[in-house]
Backbone as a ProteinNet text record, in pm:
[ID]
protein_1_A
[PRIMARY]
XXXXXXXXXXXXXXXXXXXXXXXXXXXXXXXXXXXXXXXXXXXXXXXXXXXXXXXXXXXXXXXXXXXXXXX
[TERTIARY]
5561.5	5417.2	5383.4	5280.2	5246.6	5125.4	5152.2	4974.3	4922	4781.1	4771.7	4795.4	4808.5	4835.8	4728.6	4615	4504.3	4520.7	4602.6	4584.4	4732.7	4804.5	4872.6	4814.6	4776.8	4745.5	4597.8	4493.5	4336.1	4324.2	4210.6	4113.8	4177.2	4178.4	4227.2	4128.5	4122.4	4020.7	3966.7	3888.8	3884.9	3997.1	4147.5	4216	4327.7	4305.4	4384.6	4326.9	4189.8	4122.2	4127.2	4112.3	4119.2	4212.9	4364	4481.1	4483.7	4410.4	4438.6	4334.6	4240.8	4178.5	4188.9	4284.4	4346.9	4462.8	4529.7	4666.7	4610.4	4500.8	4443.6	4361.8	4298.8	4272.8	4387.7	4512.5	4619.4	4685.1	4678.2	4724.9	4631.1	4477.2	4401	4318.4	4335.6	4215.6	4184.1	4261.6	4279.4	4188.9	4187	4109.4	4003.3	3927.5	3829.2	3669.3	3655.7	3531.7	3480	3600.9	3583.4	3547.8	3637.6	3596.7	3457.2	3463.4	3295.7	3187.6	3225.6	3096.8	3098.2	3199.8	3208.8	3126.9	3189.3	3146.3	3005.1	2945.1	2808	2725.3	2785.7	2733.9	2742.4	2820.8	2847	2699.6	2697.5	2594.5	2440.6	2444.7	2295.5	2313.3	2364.9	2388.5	2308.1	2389.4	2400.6	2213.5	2177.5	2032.3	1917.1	1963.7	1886	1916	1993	2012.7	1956.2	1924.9	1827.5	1707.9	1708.3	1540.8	1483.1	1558.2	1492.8	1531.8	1513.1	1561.2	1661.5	1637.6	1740.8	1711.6	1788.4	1793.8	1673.1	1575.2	1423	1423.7	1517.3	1542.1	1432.5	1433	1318.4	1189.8	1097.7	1034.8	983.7	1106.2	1048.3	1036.8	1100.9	1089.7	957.9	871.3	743.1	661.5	663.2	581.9	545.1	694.9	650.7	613.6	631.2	557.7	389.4	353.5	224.5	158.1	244.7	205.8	200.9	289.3	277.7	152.7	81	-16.2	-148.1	-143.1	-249.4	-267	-126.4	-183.7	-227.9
6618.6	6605.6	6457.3	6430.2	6313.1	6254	6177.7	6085.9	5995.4	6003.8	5877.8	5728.7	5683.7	5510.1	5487.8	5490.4	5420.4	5510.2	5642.1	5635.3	5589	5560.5	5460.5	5324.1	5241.7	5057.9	5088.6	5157.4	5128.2	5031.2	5021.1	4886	4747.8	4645.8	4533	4427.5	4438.2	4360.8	4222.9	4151.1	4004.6	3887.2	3949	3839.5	3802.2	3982.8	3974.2	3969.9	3962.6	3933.5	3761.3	3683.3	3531.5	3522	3554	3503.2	3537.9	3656.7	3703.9	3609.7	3549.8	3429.2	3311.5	3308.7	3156.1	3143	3232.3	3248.5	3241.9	3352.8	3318.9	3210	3088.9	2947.3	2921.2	2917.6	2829.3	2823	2979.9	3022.9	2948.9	2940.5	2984.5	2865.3	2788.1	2634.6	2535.1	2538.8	2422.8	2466.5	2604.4	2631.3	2738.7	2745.8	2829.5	2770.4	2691.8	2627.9	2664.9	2602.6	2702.7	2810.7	2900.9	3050.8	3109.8	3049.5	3057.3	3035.6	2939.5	2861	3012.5	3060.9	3149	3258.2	3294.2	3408.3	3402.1	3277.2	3262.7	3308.7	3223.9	3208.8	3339.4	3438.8	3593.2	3689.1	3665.8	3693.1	3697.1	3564.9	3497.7	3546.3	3590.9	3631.9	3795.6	3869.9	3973.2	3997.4	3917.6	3944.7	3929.8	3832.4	3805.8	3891.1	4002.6	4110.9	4239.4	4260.7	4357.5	4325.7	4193.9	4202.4	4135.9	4184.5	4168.6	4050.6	3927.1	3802.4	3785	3712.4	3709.8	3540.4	3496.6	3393.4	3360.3	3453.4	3421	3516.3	3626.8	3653.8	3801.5	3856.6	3958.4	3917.4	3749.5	3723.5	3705.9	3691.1	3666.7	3764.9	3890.1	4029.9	4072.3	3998.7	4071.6	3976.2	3876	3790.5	3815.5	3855.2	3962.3	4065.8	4137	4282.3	4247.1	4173.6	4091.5	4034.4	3995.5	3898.8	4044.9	4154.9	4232.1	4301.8	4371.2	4403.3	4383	4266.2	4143.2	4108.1	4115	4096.6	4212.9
-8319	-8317.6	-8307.9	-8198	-8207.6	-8225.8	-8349.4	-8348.5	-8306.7	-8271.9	-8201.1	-8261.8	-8139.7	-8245.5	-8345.5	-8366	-8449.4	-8573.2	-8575.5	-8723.1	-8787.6	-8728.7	-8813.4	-8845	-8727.9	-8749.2	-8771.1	-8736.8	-8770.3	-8641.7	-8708.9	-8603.3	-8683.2	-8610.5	-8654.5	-8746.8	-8858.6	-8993.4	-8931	-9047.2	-8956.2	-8965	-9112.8	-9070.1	-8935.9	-8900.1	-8792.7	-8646	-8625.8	-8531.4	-8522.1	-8623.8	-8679.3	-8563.7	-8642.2	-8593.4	-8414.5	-8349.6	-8239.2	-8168.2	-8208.4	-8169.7	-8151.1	-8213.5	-8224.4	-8135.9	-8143.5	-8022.8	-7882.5	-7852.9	-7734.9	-7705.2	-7811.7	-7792.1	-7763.6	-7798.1	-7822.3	-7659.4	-7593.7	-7442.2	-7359.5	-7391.7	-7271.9	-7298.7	-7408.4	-7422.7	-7310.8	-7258	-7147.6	-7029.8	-7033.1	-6916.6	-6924.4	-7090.1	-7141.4	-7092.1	-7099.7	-7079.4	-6898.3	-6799.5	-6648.7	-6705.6	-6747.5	-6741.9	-6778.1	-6871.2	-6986.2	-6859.5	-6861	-6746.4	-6589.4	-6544.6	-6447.4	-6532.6	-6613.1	-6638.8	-6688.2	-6701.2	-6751.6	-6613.8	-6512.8	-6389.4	-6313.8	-6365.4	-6307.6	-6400.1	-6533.5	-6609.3	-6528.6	-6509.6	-6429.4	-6304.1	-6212.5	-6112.2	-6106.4	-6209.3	-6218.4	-6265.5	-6363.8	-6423.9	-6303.2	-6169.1	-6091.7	-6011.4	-5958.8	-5908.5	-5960.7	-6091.9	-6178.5	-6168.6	-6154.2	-6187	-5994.4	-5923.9	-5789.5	-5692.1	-5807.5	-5749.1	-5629.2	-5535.9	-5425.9	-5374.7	-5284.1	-5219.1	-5107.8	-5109.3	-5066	-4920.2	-4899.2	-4760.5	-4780.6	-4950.6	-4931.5	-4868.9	-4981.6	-4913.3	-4746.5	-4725.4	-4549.8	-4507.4	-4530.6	-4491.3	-4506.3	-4662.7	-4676.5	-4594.8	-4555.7	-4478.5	-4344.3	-4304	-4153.2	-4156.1	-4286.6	-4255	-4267.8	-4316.1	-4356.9	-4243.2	-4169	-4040.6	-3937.3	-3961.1	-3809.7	-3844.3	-3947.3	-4052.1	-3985.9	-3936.6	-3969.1	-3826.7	-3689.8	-3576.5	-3517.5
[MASK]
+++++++++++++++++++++++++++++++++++++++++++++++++++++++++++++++++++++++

């Protein structure tokens, strides 16, 4: 019979989240701040894609439909 892993180990407490934080500073420090900064920049990307925002190419789309409208 087999159990799943989590009821032997549980969820991991905060001293062992600490330590699993610090190992991955210890791997990944040198090049956390790039990442952060990407993934900030993937964030902001993503919010200006929900909320409509684009590189101004809708606008021109509504400007000609405005302009054909209008002649």
């Amino acid at each position: 019979m087999s159990l799943p892993f989590a009821v032997f180990f549980g969820m991991p407490g905060p001293m062992e989240m600490l330590i699993i934080g610090i190992i991955i500073l210890l791997l990944f420090g040198n090049r956390l701040p790039s990442v952060m900064r990407s993934l900030g920049r993937g964030v902001v990307e993503f919010k200006k894609g929900l909320s409509g925002e684009d590189d101004g190419t809708d606008k021109v789309v509504t400007d000609e439909k405005k302009d054909s409208k209008s002649a």
